[in-house]
C-alpha positions in Angstrom: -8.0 0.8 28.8 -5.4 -0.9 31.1 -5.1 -4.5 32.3 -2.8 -6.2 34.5 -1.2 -9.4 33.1 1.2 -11.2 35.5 3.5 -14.1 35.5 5.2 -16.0 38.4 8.8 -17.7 38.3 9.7 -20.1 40.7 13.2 -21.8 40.8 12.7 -25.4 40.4 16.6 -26.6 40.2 20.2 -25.2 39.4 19.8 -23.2 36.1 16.0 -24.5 35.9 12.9 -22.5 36.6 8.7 -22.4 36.2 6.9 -19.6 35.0 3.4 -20.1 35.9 0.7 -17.6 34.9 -3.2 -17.0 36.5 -4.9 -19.8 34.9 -2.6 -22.9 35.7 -0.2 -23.4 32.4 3.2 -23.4 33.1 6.4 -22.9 30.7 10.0 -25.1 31.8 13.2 -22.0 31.6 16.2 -23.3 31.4 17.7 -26.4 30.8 19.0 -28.7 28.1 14.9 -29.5 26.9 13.5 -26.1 27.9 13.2 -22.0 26.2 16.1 -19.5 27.1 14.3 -16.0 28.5 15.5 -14.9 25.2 14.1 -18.0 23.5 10.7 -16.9 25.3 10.9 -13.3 24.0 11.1 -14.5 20.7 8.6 -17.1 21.3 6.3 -14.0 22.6 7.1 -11.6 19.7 6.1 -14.3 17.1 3.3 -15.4 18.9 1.5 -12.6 19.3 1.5 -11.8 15.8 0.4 -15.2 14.9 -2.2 -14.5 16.6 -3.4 -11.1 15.6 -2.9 -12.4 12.0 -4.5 -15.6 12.6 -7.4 -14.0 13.2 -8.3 -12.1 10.7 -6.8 -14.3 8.3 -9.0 -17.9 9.1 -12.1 -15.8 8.7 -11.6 -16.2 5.0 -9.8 -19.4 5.1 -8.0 -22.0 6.8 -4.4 -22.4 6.2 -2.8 -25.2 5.4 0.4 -24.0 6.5 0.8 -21.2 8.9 4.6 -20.6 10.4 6.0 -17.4 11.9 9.8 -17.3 12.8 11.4 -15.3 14.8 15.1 -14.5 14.9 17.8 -12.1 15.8 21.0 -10.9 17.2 22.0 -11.2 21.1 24.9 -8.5 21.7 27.0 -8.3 24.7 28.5 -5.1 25.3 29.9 -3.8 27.9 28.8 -0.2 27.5 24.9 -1.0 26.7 24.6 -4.4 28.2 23.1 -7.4 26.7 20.4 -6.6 24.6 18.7 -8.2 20.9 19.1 -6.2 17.7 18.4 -6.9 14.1 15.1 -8.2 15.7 12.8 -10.2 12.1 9.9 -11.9 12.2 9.1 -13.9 8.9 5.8 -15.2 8.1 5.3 -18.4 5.9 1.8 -18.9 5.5 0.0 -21.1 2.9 -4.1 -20.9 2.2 -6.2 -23.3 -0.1 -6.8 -22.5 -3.6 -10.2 -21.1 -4.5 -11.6 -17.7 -3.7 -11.7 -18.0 -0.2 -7.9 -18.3 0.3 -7.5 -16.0 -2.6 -9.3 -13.7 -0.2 -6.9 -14.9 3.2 -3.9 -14.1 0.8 -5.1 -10.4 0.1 -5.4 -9.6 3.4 -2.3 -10.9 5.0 -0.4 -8.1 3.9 -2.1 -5.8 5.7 -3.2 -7.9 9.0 0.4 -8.8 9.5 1.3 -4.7 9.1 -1.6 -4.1 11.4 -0.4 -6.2 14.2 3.4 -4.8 13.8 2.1 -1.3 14.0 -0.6 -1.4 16.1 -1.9 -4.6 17.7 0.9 -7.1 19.3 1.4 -5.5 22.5 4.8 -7.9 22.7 7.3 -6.6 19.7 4.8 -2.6 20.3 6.7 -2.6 24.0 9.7 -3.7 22.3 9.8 -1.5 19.8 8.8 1.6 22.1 10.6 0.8 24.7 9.2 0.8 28.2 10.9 0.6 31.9 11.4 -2.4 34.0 12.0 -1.7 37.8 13.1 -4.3 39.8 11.9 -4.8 43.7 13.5 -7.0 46.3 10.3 -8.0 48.7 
């Protein structure tokens, strides 16, 4: 199954742009109080995988806590180009006492596996690798 995700980036001031997607929310690049594109491909990794983990997770119980991070490494070279390495995402994630988030705890293990090896489209293209071609309209 395919579908066609899109977003549009529209310069709004020196250094400052909009990305706007299909349904109307926009997201501020650039700037002293906005994300880097890097910032955003972070924000993307660890957001997806919130969000397959989330999931599966709050079927057994709500967290009390649920925090993903998302860090790594920008390298400059002049070979290779700029480019991310040593790419982690860590997970701090807190559940109730009691059976029910003894039962959120078992699974997050395997849910947060699952969407590393399998579900999160975001860090999957990363990790795989895909083209990007460029066209000047």
């Amino acid at each position: 199954m395919t579908t066609s995700h899109s977003v549009r980036v529209e310069r709004v001031a020196e250094g400052r742009y909009l990305a706007r997607n299909d349904s109307g929310a926009s997201i501020p690049i650039g700037g002293e109080s906005a994300f880097s594109p890097v910032e955003l491909l972070l924000a993307a990794i660890g957001g997806c995988t919130a969000v397959d983990t989330d999931v599966a997770t709050s079927r057994r119980a709500e967290p009390t806590s649920f925090v993903v991070t998302v860090s790594g490494d920008k390298v400059s070279d002049e070979e290779t180009g700029n480019r991310m390495k040593n790419l982690t995402v860590t997970f701090s994630v807190e559940f109730p006492e009691g059976e029910q988030g003894d039962q959120a705890r078992a699974i997050l293990p395997r849910t947060v596996a699952l969407s590393h090896n399998k579900l999160c489209t975001v860090s999957r293209t990363v990790e795989l690798g895909t083209p990007v071609r460029t066209i000047i309209e």
